[in-house]
Legacy VTK file of the C-alpha trace (Angstrom):
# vtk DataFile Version 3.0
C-alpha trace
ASCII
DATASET POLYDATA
POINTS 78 float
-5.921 -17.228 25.711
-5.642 -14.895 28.470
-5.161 -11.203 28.557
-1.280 -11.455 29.913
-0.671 -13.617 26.657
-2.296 -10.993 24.367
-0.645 -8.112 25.867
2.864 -10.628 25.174
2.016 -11.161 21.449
0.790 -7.285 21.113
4.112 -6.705 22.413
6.438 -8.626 20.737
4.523 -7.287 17.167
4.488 -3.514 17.820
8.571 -4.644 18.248
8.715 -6.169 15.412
6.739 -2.820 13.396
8.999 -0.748 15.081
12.145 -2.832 13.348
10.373 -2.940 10.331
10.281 1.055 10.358
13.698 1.462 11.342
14.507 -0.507 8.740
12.331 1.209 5.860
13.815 4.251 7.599
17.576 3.740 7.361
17.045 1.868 3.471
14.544 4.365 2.217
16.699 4.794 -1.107
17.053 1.176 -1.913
13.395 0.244 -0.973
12.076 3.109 -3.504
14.762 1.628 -6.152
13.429 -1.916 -5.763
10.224 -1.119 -6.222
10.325 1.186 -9.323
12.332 -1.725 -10.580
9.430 -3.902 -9.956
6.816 -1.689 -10.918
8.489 -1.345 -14.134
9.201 -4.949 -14.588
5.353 -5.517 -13.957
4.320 -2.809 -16.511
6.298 -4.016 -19.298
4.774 -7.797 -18.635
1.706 -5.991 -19.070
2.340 -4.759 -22.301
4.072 -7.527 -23.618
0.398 -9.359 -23.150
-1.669 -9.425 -26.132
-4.708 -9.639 -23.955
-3.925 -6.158 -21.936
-6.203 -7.205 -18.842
-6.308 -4.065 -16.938
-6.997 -5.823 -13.662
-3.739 -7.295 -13.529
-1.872 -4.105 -13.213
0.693 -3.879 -10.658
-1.323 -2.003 -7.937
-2.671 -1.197 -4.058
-2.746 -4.461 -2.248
0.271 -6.126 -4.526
2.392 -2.996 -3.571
1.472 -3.354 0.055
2.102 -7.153 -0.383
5.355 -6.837 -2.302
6.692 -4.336 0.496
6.326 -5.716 3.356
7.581 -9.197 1.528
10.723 -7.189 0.406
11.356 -5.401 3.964
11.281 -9.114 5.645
13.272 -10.640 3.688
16.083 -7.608 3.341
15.721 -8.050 7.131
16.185 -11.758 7.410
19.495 -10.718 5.283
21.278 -8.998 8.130
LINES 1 79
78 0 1 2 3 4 5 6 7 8 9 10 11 12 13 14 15 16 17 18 19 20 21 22 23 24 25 26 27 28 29 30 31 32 33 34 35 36 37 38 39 40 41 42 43 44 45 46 47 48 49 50 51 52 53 54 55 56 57 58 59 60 61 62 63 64 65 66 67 68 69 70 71 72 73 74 75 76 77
């Protein structure tokens, strides 16, 4: 691939972050709902486990995962 198609891609991507942030921007309130929501859905699974596995708390790369899932698809939405 040549350097005109990288700069292409790196352009089109640093778009779509820029949405992305707009978006997080302008739903702040219902992002930070949703995810309270799911942390405490996730935290009550947890204790509803007999075995109590701490490494299956709802944390760091599943909250990075679940956001950016949950910012897509409120995007694809509108």
């Amino acid at each position: 691939m040549n350097e005109e198609n990288l700069f292409n891609i790196q352009h089109e991507q640093v778009l779509e972050e820029i949405e992305r942030i707009k978006w997080i921007a302008d739903n702040k309130d219902q992002l930070i709902r949703a995810l309270r929501k799911v942390v405490a859905n996730c935290n009550s699974e947890y204790f509803d486990d007999e075995n109590l596995d701490v490494s299956t708390i709802f944390r760091g790369g599943d909250i990075t995962t679940w956001l950016r899932n949950e910012v897509k698809g409120e995007m694809r939405k509108q």
